[in-house]
LUMKOL-659900 format. One line per 3 residues: number of its first residue (from 1); their letters; for each residue z, y, x of N, C-alpha, C. Coordinates in nm, 4 decimals, padded with zeros to 6 digits. Example, Ala and Ser with C-alpha at 12.3 -4.5 7.8 and 13.67 -1.06 7.14 Angstrom:
BEGIN
1> AS> 00.7800,-00.5690,01.3190,00.7800,-00.4500,01.2300,00.7800,-00.3300,01.3200 | 00.7080,-00.2250,01.2850,00.7140,-00.1060,01.3670,00.7870,00.0030,01.2900
This chain:
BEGIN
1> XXX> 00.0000,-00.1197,00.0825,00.0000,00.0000,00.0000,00.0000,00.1257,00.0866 | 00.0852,00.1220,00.1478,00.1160,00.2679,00.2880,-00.0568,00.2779,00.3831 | -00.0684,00.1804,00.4069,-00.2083,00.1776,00.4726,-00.3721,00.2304,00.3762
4> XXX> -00.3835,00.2008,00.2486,-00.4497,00.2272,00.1672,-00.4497,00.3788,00.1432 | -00.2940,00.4439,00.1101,-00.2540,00.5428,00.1259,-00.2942,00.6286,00.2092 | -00.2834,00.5931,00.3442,-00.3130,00.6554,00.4621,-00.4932,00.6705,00.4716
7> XXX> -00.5027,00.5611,00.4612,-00.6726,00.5577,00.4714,-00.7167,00.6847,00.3525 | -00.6922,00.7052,00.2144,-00.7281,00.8019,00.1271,-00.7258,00.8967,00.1788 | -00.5670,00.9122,00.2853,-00.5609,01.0658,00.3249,-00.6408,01.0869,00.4216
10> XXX> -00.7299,01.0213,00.4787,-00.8606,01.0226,00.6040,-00.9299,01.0438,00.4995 | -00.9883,01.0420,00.4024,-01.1185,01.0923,00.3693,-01.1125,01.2356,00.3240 | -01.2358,01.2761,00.3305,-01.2584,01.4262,00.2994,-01.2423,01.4452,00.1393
13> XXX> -01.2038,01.5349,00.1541,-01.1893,01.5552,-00.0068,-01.0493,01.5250,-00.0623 | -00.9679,01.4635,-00.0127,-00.8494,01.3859,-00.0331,-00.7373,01.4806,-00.0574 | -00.7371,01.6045,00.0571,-00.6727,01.7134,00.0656,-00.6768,01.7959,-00.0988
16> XXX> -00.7917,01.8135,-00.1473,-00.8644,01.9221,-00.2695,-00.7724,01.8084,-00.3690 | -00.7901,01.7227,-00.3638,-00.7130,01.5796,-00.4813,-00.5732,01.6437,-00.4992 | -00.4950,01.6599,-00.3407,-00.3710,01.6670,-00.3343,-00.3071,01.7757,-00.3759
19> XXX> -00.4158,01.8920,-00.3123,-00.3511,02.0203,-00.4340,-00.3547,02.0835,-00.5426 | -00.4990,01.9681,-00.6448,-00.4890,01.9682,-00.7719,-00.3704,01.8825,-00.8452 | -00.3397,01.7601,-00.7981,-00.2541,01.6936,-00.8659,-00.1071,01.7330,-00.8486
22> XXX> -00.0794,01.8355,-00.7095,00.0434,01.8993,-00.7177,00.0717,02.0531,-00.8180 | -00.0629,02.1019,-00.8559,-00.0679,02.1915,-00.9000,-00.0495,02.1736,-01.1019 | -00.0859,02.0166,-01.1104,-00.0459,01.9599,-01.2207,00.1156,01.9091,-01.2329
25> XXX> 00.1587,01.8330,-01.0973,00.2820,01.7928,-01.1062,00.3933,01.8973,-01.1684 | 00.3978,02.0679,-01.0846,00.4324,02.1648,-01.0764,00.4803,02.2077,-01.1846 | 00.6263,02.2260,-01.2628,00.5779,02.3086,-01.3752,00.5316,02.4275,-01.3911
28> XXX> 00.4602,02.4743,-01.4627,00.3839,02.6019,-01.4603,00.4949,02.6994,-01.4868 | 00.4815,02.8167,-01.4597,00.5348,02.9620,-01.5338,00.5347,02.9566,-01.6929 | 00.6357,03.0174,-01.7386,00.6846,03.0405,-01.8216,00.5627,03.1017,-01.9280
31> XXX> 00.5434,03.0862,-02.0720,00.4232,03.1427,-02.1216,00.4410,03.3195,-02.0911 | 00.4001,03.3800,-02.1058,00.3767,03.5297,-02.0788,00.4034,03.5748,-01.9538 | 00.4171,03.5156,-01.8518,00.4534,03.5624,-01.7249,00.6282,03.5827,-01.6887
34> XXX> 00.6611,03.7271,-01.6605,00.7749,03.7483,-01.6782,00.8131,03.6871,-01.4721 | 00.9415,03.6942,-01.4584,00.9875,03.7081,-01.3407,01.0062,03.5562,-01.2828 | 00.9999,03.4688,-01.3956,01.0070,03.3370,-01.3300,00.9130,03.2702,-01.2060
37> XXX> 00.9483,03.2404,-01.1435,00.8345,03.1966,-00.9925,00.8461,03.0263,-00.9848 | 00.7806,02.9563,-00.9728,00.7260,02.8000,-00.9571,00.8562,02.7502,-00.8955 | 00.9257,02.6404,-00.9184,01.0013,02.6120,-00.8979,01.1448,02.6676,-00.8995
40> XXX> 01.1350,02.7821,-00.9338,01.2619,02.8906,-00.9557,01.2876,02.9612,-00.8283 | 01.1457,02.9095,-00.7164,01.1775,02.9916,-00.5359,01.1450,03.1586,-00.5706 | 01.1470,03.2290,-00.4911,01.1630,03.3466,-00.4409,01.0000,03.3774,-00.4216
43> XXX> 00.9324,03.4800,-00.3947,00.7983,03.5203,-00.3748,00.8025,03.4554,-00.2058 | 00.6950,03.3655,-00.1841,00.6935,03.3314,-00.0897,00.5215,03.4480,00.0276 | 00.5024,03.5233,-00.0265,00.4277,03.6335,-00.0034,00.4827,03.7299,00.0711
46> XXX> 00.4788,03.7380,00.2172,00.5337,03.8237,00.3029,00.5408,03.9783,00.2923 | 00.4013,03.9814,00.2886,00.3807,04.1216,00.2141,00.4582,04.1998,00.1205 | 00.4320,04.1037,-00.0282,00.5140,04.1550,-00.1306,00.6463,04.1627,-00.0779
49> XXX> 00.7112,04.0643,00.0069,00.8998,04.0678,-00.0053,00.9005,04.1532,00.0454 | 00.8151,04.2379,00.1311,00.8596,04.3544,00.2589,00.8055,04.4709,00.1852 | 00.7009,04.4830,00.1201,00.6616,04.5985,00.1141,00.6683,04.6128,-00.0315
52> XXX> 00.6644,04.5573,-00.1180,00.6389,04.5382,-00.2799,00.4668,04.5308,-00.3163 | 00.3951,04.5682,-00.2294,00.2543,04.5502,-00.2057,00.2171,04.3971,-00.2535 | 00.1119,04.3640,-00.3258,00.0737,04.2348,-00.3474,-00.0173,04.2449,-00.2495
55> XXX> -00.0486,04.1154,-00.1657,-00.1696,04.0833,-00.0796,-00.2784,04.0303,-00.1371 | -00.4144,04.0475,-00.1391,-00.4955,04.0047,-00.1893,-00.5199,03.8566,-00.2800 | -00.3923,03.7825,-00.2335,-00.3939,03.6267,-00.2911,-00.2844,03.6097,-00.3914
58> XXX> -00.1782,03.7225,-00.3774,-00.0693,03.7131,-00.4911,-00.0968,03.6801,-00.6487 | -00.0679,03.5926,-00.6495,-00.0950,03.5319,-00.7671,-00.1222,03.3947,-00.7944 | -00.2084,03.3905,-00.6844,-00.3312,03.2566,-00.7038,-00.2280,03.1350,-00.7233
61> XXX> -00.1130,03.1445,-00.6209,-00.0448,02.9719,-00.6788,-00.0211,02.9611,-00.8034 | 00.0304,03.0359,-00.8690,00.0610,03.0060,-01.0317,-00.0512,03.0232,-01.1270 | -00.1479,03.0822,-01.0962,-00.2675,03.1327,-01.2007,-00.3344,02.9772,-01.1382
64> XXX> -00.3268,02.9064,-01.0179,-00.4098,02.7408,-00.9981,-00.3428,02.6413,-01.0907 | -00.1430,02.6752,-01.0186,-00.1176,02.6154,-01.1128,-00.1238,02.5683,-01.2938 | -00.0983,02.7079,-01.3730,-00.1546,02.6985,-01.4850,-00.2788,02.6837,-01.5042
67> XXX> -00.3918,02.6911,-01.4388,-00.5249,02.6004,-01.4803,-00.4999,02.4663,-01.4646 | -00.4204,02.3772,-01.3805,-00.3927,02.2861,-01.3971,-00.3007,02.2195,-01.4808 | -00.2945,02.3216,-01.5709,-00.2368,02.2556,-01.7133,-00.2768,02.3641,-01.8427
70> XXX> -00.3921,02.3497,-01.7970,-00.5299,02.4233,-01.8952,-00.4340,02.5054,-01.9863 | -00.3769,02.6009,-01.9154,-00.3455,02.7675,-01.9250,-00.4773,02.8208,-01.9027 | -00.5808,02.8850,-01.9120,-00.6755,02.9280,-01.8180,-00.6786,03.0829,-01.8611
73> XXX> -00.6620,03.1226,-01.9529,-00.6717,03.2478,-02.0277,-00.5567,03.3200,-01.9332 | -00.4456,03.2570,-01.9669,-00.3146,03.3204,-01.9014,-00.3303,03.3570,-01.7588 | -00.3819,03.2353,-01.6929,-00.3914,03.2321,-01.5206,-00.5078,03.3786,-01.5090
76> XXX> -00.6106,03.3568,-01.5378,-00.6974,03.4848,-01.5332,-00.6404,03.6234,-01.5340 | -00.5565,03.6077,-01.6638,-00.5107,03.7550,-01.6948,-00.4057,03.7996,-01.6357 | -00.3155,03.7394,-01.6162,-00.1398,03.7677,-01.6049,-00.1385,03.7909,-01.4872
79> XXX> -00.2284,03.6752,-01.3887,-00.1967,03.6305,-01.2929,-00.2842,03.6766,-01.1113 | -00.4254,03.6285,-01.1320,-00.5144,03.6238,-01.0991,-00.6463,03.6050,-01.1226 | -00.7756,03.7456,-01.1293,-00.8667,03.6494,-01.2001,-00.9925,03.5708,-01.1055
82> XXX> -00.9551,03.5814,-00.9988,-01.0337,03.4848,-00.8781,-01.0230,03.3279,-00.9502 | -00.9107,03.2887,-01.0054,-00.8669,03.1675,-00.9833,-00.9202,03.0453,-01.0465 | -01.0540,03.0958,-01.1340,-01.1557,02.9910,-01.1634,-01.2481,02.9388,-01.0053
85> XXX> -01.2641,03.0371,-00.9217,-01.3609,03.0005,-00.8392,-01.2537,02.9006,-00.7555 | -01.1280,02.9523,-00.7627,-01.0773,02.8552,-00.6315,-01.0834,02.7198,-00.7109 | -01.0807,02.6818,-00.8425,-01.0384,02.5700,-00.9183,-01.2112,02.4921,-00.8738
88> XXX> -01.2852,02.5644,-00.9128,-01.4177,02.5395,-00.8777,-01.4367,02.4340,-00.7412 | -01.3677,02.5294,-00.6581,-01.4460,02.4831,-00.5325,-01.3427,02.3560,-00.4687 | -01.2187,02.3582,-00.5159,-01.1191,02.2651,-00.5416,-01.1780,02.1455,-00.5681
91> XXX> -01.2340,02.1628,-00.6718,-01.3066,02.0261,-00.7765,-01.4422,02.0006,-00.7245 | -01.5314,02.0719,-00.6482,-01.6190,02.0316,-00.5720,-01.5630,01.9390,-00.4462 | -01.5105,02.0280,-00.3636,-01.4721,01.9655,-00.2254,-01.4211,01.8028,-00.2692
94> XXX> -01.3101,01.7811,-00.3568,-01.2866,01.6699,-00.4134,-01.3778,01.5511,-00.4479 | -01.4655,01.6322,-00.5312,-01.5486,01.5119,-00.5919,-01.6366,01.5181,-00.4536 | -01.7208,01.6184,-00.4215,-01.7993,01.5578,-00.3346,-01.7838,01.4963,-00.1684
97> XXX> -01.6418,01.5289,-00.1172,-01.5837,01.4423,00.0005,-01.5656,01.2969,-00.1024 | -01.5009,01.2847,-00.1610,-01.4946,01.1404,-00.2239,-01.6053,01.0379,-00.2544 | -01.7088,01.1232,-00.3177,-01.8049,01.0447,-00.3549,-01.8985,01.0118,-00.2147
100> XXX> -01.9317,01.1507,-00.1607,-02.0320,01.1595,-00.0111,-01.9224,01.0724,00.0950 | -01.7974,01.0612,00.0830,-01.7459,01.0262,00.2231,-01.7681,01.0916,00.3492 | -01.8118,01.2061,00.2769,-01.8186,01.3703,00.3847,-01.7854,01.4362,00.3452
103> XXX> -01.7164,01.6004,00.4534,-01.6900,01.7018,00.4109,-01.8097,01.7650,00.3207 | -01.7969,01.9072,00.2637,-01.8720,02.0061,00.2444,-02.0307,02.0473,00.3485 | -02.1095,02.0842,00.2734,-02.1991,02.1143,00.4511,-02.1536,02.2458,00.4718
106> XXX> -02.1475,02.2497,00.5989,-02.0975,02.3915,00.6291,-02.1513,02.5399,00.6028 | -02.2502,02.5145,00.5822,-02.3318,02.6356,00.4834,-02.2776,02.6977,00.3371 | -02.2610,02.5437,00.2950,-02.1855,02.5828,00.1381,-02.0436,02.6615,00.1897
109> XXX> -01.9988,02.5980,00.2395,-01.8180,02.6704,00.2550,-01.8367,02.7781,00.3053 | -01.9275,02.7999,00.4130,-01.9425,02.9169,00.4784,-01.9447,03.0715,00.3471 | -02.0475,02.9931,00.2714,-02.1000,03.1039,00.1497,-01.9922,03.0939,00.1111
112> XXX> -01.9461,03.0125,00.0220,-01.8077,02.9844,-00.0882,-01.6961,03.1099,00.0084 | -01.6733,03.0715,00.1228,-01.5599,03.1615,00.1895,-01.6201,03.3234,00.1805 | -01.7520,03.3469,00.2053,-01.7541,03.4883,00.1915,-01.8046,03.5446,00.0862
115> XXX> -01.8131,03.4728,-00.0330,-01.7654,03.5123,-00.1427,-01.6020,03.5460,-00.1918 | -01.5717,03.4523,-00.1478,-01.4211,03.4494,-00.2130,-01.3386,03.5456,-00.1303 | -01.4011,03.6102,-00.0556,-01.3180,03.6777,00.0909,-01.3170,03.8802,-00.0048
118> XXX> -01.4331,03.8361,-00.0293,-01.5157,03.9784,-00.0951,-01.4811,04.0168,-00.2298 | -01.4370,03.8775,-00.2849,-01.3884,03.8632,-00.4142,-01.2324,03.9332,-00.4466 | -01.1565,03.8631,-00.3482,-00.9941,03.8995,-00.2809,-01.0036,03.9976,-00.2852
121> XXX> -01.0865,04.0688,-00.1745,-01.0472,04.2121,-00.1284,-01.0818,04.3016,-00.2066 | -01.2050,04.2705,-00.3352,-01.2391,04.3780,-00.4281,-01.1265,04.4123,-00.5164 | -01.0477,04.2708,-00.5770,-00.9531,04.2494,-00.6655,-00.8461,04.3184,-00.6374
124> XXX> -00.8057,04.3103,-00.4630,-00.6884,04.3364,-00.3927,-00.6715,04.4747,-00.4293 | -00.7975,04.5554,-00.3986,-00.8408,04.7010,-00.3984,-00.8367,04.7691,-00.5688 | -00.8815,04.7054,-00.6316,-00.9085,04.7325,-00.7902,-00.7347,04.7552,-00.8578
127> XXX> -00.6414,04.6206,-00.7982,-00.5028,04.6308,-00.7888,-00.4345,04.7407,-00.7500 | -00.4660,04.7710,-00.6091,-00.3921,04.9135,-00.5636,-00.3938,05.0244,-00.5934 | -00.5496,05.0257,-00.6904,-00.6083,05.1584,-00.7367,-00.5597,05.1488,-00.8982
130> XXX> -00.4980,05.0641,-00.9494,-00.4532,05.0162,-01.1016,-00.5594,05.0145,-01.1649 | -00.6590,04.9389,-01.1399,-00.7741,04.9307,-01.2473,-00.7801,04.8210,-01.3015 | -00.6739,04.7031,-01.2108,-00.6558,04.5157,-01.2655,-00.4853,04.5735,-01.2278
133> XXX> -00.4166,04.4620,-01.3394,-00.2812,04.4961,-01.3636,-00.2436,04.3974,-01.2041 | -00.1378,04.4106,-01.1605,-00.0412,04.3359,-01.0473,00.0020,04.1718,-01.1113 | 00.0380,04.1328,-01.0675,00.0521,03.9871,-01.0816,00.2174,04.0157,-01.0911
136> XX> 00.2898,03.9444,-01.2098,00.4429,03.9874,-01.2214,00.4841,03.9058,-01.0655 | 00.6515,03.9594,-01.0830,00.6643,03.9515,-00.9338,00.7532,03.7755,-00.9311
């Protein structure tokens, strides 16, 4: 069993498995947001604890998490609204390391990353300027 185990965690894609099914295990946030944080921890966002500043990604664990328990409306709004593409590319890398028994080609991720890089920083920016609400804390 431990060996089978181990062998899964060698294939590509195995990783994208592991942080969808933890993102299901997880209980989600509370319905409407509000001050509750995943597990009842503390903002684990350096930024925010020091500065009150959200960093371009604040949000995304709980807005993944609640897509993984088809919240999706909530995760978008409350939370983050990047967080379809990361679910996206989550569920690609997954299925297709699993099925191919290869990574991604590096072209795709390459694009996927500078999208999502451009995506962050527009959101990040749109945030600071209050034109997308902050992600509760």
């Amino acid at each position: 069993m431990l060996e089978s185990l181990a062998a899964f965690a060698r294939r590509p894609g195995s990783g994208s498995v592991l942080v969808l099914v933890t993102g299901f295990v997880v209980p989600p946030p509370p319905v409407g947001g509000g001050t509750m944080h995943l597990l009842g921890l503390p903002t684990l966002c350096p930024l925010r604890a020091l500065t009150g500043v959200p960093c371009p990604g604040c949000g995304m664990t709980r807005a993944l998490c609640l897509c993984c328990h088809g919240r999706f409306f909530e995760a978008v709004t409350v939370y983050h609204p990047a967080v379809p593409l990361v679910l996206v590319g989550l569920i690609a890398a997954a299925v297709y390391g699993l099925a191919a028994r290869k990574p991604l080609p590096e072209r795709w991720v390459a694009v996927y990353a500078g999208i999502m890089v451009a995506l962050l920083l527009g959101i990040w920016l749109a945030r600071l300027f209050h034109a997308l609400p902050m992600p509760p804390p």
